[in-house]
N, CA, C and O atoms as a GROMACS GRO file, in nm:
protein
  560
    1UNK      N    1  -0.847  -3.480  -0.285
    1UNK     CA    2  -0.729  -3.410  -0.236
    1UNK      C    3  -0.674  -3.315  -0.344
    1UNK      O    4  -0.641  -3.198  -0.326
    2UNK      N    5  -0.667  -3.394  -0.474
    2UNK     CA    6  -0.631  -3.246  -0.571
    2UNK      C    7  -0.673  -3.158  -0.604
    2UNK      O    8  -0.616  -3.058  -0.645
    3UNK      N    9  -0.812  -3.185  -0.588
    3UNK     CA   10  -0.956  -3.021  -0.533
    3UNK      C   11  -0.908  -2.989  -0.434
    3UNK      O   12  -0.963  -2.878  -0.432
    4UNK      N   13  -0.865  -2.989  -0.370
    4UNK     CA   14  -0.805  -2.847  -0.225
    4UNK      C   15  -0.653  -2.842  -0.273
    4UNK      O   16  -0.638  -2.730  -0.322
    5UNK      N   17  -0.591  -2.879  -0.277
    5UNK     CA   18  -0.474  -2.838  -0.306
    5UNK      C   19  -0.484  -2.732  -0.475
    5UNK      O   20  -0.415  -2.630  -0.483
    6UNK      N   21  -0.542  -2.761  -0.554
    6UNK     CA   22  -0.559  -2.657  -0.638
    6UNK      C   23  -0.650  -2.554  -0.626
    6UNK      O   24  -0.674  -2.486  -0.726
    7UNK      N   25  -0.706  -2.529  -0.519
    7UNK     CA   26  -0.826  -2.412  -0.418
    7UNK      C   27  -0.717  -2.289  -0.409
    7UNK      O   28  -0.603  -2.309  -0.367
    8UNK      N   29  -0.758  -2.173  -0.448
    8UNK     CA   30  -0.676  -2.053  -0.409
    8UNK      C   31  -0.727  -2.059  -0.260
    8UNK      O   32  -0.630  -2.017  -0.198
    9UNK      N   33  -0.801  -2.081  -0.192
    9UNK     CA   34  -0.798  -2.030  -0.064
    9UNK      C   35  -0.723  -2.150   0.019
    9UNK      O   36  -0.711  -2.149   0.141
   10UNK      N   37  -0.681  -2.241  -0.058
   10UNK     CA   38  -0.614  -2.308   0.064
   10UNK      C   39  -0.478  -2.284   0.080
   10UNK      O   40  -0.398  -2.311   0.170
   11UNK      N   41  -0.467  -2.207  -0.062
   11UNK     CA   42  -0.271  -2.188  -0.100
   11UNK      C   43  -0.307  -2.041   0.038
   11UNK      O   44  -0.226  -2.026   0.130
   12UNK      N   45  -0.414  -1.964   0.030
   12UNK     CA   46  -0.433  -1.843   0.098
   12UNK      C   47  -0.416  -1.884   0.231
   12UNK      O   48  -0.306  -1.841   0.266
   13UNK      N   49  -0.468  -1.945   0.324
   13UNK     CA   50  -0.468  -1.995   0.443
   13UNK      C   51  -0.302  -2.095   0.471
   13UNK      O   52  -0.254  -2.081   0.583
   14UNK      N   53  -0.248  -2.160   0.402
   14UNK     CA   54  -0.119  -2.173   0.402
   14UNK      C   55  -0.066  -2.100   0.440
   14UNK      O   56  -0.009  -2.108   0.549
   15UNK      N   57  -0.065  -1.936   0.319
   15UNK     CA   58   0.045  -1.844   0.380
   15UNK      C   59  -0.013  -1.763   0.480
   15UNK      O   60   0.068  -1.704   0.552
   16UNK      N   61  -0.123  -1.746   0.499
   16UNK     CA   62  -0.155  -1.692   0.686
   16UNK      C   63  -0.068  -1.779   0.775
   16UNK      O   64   0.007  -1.749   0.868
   17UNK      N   65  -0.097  -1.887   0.725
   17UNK     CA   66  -0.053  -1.952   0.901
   17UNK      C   67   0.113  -1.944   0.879
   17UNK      O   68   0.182  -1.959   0.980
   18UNK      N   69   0.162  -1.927   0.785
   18UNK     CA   70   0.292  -1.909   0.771
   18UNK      C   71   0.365  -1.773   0.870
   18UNK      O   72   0.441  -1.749   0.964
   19UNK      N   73   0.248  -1.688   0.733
   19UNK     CA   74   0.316  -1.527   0.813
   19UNK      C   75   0.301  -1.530   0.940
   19UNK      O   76   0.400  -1.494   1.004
   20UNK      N   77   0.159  -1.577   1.029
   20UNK     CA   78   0.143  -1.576   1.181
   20UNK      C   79   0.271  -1.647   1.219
   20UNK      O   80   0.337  -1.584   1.302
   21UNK      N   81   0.311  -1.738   1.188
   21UNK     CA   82   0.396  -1.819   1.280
   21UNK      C   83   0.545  -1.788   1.238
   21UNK      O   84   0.639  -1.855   1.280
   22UNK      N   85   0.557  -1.696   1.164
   22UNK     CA   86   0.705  -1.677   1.168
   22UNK      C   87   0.760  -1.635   1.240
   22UNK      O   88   0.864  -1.689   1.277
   23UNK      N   89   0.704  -1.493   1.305
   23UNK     CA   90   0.810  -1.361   1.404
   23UNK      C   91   0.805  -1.546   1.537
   23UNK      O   92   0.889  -1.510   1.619
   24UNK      N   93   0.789  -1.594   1.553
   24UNK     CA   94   0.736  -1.722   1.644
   24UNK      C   95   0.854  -1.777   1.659
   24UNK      O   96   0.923  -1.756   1.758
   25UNK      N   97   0.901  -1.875   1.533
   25UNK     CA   98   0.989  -1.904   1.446
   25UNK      C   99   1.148  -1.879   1.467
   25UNK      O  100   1.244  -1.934   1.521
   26UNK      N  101   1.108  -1.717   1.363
   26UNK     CA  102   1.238  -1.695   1.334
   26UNK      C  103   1.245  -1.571   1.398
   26UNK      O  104   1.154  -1.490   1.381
   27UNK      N  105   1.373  -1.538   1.492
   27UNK     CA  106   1.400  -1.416   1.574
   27UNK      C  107   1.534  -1.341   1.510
   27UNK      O  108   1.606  -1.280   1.589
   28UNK      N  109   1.563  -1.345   1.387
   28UNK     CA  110   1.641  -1.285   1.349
   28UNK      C  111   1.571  -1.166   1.291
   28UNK      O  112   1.457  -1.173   1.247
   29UNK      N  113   1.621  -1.090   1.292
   29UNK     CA  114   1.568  -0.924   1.287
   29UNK      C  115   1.609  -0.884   1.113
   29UNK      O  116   1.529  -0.800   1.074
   30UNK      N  117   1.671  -0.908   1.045
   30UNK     CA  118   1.682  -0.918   0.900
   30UNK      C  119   1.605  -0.967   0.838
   30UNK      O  120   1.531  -0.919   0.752
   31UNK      N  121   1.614  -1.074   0.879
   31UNK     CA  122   1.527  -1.222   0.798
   31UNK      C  123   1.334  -1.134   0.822
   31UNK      O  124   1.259  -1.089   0.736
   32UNK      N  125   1.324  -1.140   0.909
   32UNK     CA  126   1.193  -1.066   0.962
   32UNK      C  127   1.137  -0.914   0.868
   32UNK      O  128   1.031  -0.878   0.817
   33UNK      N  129   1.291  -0.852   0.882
   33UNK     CA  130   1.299  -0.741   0.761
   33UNK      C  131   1.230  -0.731   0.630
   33UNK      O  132   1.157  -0.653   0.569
   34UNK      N  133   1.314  -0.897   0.610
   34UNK     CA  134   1.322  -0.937   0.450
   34UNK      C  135   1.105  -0.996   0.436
   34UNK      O  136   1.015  -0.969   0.356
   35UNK      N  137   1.111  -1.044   0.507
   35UNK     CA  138   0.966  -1.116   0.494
   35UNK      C  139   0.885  -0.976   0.480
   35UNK      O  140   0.845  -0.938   0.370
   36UNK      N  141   0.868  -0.915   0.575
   36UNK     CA  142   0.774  -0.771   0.558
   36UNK      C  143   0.782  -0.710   0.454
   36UNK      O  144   0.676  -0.681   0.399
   37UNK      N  145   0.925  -0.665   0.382
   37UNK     CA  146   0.912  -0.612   0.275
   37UNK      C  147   0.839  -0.660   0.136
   37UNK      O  148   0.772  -0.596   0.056
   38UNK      N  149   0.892  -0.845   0.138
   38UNK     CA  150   0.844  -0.919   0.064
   38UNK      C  151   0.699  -0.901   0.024
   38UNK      O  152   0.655  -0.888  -0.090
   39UNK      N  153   0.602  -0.902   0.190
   39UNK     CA  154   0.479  -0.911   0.191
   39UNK      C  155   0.438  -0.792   0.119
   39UNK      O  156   0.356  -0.812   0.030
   40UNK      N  157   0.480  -0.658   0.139
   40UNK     CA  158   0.427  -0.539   0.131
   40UNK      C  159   0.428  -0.532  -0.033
   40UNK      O  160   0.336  -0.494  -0.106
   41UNK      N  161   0.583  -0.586  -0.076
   41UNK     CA  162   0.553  -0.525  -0.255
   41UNK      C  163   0.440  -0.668  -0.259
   41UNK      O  164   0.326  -0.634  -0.293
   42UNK      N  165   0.452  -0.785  -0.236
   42UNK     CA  166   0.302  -0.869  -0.295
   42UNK      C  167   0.171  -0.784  -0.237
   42UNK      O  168   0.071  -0.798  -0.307
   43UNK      N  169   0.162  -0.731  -0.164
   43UNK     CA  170  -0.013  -0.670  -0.155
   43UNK      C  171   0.020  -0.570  -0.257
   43UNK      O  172  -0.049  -0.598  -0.355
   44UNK      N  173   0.097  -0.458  -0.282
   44UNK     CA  174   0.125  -0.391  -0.373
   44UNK      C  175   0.097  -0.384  -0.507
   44UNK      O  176   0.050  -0.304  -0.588
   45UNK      N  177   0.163  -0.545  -0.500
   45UNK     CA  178   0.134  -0.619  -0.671
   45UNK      C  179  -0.029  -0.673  -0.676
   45UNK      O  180  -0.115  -0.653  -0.763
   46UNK      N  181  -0.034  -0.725  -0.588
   46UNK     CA  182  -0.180  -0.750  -0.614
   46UNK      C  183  -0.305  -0.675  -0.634
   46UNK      O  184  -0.415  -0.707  -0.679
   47UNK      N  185  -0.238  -0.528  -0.569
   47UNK     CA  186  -0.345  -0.454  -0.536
   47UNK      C  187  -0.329  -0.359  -0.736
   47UNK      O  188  -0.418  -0.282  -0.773
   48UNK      N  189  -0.258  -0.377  -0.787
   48UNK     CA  190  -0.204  -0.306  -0.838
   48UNK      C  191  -0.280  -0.419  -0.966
   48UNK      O  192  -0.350  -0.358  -1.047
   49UNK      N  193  -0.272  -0.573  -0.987
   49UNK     CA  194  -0.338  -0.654  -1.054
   49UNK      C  195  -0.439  -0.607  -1.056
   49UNK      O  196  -0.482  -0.574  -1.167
   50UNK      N  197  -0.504  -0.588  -0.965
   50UNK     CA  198  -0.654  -0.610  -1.006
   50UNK      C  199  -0.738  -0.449  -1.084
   50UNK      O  200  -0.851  -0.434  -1.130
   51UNK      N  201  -0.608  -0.341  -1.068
   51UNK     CA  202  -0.679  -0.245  -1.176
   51UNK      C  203  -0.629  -0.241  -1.269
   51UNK      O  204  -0.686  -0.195  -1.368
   52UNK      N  205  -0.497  -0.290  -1.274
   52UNK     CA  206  -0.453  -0.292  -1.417
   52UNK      C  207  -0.447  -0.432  -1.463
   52UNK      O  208  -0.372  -0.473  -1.551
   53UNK      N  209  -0.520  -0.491  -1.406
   53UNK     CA  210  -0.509  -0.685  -1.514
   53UNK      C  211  -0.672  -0.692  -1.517
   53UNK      O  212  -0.734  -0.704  -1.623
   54UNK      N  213  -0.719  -0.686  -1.422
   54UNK     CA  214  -0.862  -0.744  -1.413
   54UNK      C  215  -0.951  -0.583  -1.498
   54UNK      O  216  -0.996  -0.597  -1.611
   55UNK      N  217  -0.959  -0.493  -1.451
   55UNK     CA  218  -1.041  -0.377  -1.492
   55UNK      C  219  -0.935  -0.294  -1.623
   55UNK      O  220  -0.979  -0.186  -1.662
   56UNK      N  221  -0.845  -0.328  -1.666
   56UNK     CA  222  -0.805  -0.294  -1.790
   56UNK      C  223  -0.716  -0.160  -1.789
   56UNK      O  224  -0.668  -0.116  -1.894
   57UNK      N  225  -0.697  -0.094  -1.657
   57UNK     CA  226  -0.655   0.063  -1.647
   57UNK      C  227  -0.535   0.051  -1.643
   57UNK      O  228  -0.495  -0.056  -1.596
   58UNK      N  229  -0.451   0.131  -1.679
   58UNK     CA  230  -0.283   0.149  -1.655
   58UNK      C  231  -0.224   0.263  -1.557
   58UNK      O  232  -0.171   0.368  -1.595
   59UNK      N  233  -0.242   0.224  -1.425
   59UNK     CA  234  -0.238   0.389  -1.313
   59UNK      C  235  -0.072   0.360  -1.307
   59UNK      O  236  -0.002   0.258  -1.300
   60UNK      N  237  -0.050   0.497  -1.315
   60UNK     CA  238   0.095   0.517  -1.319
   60UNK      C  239   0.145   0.559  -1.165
   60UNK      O  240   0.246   0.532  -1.101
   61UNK      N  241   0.020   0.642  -1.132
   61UNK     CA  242   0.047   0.673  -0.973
   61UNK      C  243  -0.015   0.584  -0.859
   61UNK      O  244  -0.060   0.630  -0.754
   62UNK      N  245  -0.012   0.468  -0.888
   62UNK     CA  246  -0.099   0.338  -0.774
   62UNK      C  247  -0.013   0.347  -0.684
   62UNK      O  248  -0.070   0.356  -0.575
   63UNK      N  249   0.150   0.350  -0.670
   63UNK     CA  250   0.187   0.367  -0.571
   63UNK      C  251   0.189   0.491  -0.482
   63UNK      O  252   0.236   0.491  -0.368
   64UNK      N  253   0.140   0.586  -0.536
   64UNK     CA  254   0.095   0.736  -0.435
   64UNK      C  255   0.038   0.706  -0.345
   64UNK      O  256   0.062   0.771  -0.243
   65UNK      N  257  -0.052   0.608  -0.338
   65UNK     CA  258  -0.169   0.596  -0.210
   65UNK      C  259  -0.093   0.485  -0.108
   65UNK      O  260  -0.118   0.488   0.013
   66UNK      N  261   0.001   0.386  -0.165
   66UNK     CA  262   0.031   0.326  -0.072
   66UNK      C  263   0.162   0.384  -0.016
   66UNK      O  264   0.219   0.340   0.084
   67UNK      N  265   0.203   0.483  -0.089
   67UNK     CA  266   0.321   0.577   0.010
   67UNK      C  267   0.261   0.644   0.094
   67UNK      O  268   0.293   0.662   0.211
   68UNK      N  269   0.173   0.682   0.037
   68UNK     CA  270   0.075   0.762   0.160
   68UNK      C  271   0.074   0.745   0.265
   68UNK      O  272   0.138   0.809   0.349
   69UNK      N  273  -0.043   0.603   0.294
   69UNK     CA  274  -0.018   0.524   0.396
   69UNK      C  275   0.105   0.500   0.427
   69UNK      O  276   0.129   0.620   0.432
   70UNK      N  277   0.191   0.459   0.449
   70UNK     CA  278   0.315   0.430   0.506
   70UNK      C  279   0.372   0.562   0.557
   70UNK      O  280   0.396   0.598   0.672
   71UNK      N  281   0.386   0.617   0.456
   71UNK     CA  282   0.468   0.834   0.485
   71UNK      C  283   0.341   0.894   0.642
   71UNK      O  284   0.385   0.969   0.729
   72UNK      N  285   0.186   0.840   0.643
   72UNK     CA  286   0.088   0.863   0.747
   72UNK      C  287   0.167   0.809   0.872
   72UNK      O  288   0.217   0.873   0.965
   73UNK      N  289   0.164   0.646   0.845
   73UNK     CA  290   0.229   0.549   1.000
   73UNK      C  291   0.363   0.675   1.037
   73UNK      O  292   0.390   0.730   1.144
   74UNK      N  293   0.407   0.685   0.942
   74UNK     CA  294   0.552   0.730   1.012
   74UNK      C  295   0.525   0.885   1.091
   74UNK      O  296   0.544   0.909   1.210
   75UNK      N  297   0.491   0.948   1.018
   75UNK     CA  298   0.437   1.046   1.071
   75UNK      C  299   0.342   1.053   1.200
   75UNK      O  300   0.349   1.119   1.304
   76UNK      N  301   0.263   0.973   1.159
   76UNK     CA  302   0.176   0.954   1.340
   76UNK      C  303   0.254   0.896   1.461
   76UNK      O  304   0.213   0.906   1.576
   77UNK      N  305   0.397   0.821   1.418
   77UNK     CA  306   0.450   0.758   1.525
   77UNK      C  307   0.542   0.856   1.573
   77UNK      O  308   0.585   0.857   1.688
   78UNK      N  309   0.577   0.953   1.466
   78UNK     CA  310   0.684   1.037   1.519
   78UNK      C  311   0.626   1.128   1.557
   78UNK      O  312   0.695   1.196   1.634
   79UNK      N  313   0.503   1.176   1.535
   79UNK     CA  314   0.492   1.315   1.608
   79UNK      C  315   0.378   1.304   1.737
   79UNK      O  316   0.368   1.388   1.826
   80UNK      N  317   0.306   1.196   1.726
   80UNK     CA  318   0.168   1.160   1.833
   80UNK      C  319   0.258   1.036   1.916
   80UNK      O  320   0.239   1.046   2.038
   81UNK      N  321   0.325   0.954   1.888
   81UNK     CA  322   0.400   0.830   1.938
   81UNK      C  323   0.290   0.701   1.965
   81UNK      O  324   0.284   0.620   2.058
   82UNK      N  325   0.187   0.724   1.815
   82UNK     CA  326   0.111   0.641   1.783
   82UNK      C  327   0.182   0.455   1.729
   82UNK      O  328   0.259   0.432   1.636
   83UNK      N  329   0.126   0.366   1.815
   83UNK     CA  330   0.221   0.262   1.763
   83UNK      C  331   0.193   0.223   1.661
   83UNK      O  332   0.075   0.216   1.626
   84UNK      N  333   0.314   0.181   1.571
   84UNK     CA  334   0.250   0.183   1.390
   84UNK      C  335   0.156   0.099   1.338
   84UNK      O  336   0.095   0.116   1.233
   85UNK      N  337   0.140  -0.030   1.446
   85UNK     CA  338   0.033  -0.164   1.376
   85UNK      C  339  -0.087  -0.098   1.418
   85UNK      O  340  -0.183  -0.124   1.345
   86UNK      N  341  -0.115  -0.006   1.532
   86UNK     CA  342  -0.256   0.038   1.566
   86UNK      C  343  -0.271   0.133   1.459
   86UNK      O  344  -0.360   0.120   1.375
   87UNK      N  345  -0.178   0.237   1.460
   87UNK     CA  346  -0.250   0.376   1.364
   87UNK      C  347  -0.254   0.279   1.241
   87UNK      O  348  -0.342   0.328   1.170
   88UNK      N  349  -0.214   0.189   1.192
   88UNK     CA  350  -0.201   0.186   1.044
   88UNK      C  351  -0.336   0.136   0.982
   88UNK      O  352  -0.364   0.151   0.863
   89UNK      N  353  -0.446   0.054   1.107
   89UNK     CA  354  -0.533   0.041   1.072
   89UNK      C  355  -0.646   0.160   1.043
   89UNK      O  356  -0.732   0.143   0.957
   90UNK      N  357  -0.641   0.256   1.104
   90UNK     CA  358  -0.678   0.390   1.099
   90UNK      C  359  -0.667   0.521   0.998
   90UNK      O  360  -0.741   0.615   0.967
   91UNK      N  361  -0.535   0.475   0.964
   91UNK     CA  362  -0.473   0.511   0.903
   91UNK      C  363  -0.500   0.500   0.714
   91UNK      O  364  -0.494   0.585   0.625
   92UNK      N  365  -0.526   0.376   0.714
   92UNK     CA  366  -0.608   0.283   0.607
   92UNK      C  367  -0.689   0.349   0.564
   92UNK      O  368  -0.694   0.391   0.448
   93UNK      N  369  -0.778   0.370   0.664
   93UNK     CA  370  -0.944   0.411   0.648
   93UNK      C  371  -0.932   0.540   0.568
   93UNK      O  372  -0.998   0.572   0.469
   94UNK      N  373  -0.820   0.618   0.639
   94UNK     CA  374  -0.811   0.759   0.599
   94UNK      C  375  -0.776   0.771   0.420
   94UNK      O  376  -0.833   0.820   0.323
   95UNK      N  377  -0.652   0.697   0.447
   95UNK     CA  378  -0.615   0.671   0.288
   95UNK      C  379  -0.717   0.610   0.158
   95UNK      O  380  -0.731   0.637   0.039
   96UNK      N  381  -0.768   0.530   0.241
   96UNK     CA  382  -0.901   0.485   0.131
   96UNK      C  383  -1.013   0.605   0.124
   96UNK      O  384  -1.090   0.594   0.028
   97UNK      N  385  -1.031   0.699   0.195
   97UNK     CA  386  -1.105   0.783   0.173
   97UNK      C  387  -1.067   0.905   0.067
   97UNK      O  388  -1.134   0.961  -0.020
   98UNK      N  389  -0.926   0.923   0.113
   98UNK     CA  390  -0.816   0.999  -0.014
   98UNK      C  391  -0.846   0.929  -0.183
   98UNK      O  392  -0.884   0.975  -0.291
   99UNK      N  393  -0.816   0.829  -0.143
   99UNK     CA  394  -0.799   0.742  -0.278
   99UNK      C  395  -0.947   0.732  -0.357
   99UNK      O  396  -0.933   0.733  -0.480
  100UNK      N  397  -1.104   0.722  -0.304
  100UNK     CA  398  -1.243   0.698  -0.321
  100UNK      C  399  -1.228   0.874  -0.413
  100UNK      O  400  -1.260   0.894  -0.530
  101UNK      N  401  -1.182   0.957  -0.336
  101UNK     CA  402  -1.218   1.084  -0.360
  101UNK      C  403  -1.128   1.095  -0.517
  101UNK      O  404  -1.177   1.161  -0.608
  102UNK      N  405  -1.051   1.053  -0.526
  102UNK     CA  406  -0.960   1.109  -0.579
  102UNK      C  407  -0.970   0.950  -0.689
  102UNK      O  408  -0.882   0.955  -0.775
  103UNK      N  409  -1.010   0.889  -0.693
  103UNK     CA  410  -1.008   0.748  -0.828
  103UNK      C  411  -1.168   0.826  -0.888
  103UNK      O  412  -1.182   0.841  -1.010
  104UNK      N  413  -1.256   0.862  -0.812
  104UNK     CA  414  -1.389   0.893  -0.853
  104UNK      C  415  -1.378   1.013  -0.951
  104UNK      O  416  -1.455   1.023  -1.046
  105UNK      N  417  -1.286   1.099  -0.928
  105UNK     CA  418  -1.260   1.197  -1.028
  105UNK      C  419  -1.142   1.132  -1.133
  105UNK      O  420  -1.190   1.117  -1.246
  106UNK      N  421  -1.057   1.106  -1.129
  106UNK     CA  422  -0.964   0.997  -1.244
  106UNK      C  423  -1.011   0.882  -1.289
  106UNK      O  424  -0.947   0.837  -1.384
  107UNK      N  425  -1.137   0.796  -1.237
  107UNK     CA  426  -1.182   0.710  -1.363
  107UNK      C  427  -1.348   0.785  -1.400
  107UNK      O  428  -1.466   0.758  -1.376
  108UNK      N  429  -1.279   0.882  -1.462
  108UNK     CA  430  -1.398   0.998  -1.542
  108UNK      C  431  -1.356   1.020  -1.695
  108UNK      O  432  -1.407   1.044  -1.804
  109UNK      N  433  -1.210   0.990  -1.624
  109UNK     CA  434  -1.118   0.965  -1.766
  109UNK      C  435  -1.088   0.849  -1.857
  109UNK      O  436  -1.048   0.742  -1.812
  110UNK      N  437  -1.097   0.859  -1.911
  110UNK     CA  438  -1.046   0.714  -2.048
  110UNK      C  439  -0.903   0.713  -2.091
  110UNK      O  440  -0.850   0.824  -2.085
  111UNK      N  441  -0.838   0.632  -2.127
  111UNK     CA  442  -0.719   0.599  -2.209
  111UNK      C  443  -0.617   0.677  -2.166
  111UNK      O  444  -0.590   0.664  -2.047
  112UNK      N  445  -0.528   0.782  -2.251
  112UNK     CA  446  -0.429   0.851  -2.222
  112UNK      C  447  -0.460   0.946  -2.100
  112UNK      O  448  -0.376   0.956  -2.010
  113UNK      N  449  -0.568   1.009  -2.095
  113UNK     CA  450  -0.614   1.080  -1.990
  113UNK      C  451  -0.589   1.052  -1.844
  113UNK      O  452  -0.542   1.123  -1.756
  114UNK      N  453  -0.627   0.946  -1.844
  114UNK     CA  454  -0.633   0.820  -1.716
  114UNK      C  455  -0.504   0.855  -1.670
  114UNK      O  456  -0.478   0.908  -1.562
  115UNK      N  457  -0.417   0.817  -1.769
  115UNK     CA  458  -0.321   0.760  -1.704
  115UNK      C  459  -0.219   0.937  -1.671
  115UNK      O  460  -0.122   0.952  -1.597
  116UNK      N  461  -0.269   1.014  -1.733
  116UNK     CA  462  -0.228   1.124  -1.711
  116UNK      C  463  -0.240   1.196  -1.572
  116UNK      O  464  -0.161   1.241  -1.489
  117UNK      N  465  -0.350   1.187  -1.585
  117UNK     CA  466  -0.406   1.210  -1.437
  117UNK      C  467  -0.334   1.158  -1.294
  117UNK      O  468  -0.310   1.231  -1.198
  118UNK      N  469  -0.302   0.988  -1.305
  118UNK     CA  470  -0.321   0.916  -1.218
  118UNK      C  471  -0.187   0.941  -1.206
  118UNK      O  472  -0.145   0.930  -1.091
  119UNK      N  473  -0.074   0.985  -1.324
  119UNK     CA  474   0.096   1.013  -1.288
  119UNK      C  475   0.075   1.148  -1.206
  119UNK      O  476   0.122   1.151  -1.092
  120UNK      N  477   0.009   1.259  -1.253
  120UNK     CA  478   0.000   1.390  -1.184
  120UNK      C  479  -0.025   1.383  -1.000
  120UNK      O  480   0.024   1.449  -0.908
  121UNK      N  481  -0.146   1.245  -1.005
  121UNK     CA  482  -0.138   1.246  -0.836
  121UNK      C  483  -0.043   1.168  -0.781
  121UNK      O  484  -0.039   1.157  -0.659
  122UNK      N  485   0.045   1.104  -0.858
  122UNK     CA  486   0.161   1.106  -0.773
  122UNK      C  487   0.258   1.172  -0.749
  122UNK      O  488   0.316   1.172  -0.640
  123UNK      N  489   0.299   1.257  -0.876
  123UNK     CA  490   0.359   1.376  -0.838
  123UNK      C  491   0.299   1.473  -0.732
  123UNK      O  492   0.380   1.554  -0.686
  124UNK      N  493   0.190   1.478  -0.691
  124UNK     CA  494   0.096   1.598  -0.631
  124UNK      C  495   0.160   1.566  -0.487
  124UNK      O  496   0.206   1.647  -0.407
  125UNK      N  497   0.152   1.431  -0.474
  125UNK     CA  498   0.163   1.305  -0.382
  125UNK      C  499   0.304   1.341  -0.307
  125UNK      O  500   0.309   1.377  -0.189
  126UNK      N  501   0.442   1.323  -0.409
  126UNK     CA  502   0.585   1.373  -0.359
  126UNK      C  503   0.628   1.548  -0.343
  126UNK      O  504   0.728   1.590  -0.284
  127UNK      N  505   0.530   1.627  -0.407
  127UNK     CA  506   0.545   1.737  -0.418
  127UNK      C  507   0.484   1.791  -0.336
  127UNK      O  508   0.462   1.909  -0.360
  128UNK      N  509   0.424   1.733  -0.193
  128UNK     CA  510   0.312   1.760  -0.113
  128UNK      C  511   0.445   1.742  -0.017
  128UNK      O  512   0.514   1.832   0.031
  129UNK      N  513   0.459   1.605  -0.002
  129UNK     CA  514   0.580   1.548   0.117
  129UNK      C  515   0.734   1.632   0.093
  129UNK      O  516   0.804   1.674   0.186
  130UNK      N  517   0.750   1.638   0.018
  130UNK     CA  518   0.909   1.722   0.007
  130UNK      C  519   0.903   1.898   0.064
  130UNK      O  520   0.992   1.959   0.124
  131UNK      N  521   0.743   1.957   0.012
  131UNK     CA  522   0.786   2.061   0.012
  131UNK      C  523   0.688   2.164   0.172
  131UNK      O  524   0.669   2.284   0.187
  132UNK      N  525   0.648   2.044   0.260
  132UNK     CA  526   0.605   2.107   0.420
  132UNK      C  527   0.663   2.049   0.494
  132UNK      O  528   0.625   1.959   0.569
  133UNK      N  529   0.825   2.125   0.472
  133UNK     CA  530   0.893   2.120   0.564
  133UNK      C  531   0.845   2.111   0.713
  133UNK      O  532   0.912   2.020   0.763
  134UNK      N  533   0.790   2.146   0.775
  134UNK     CA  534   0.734   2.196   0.920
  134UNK      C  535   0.648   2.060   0.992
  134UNK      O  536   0.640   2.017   1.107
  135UNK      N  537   0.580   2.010   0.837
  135UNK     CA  538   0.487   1.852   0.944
  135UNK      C  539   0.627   1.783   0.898
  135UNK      O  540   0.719   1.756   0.975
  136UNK      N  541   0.625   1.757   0.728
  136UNK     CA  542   0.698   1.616   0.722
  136UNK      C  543   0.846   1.620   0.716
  136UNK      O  544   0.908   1.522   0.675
  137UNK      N  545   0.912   1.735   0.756
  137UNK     CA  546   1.022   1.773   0.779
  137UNK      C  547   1.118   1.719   0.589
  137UNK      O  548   1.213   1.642   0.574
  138UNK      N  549   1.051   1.788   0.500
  138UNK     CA  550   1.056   1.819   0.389
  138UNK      C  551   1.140   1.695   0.296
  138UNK      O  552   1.085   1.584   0.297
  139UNK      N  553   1.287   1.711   0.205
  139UNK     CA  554   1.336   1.644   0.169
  139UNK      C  555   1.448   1.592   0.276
  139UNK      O  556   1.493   1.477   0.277
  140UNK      N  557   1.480   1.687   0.358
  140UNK     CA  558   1.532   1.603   0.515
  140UNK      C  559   1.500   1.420   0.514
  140UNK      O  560   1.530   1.352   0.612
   0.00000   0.00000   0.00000
């Protein structure tokens, strides 16, 4: 029993059946709020561990790609009236193809470079969204 309880995949399957069974649960619309956001900065953080803890890199712009995605959902729901859990899987795909293109040319770089780079595409990132007015209806 203390071999599965110290198993990362069983602490993992815990919080699945958690997250599934909450909206179930709990019907308060805050509380529900609060959990999603929760979830989103932990994939965030995790996703964010494993290039800067496990592979050694320091990206300053890791969160560019996951604004991306999110700044995409919103955008596809407001202008196609795409529902956000469908496009977002789609949506994904797209962003990981952004991100393949665009990590393949920034880990070309080493050390200060790297991380130079990887702040510039996030600026590229907000300086893209603020300033076409016309799709993303600008700093509006």
């Amino acid at each position: 029993m203390k071999r599965i309880l110290s198993s990362n995949w069983f602490w993992i399957a815990i919080a699945l059946i958690i997250l599934l069974a909450y909206p179930l649960v709990q019907r308060e619309q805050y509380l529900q709020h609060v959990m999603i956001m929760t979830m989103l900065a932990a994939v965030l953080s995790s996703s964010w561990n494993i290039l800067g803890g496990y592979a050694g890199y320091t990206s300053l712009g890791h969160a560019a790609f996951f604004g991306l995605g999110g700044y995409l959902v919103a955008l596809a729901n407001n202008h196609y009236g795409w529902h956000p859990f469908i496009s977002s899987w789609f949506l994904a795909i797209l962003v990981m193809v952004v991100a393949l293109l665009l990590g393949w040319i920034s880990l070309r770089t080493h050390g200060s470079a790297f991380v130079v780079v990887t702040i510039a595409m996030g600026f590229f990132f907000r300086l893209v969204a603020l300033n076409l007015g016309s799709i993303t209806n600008g700093a509006r």
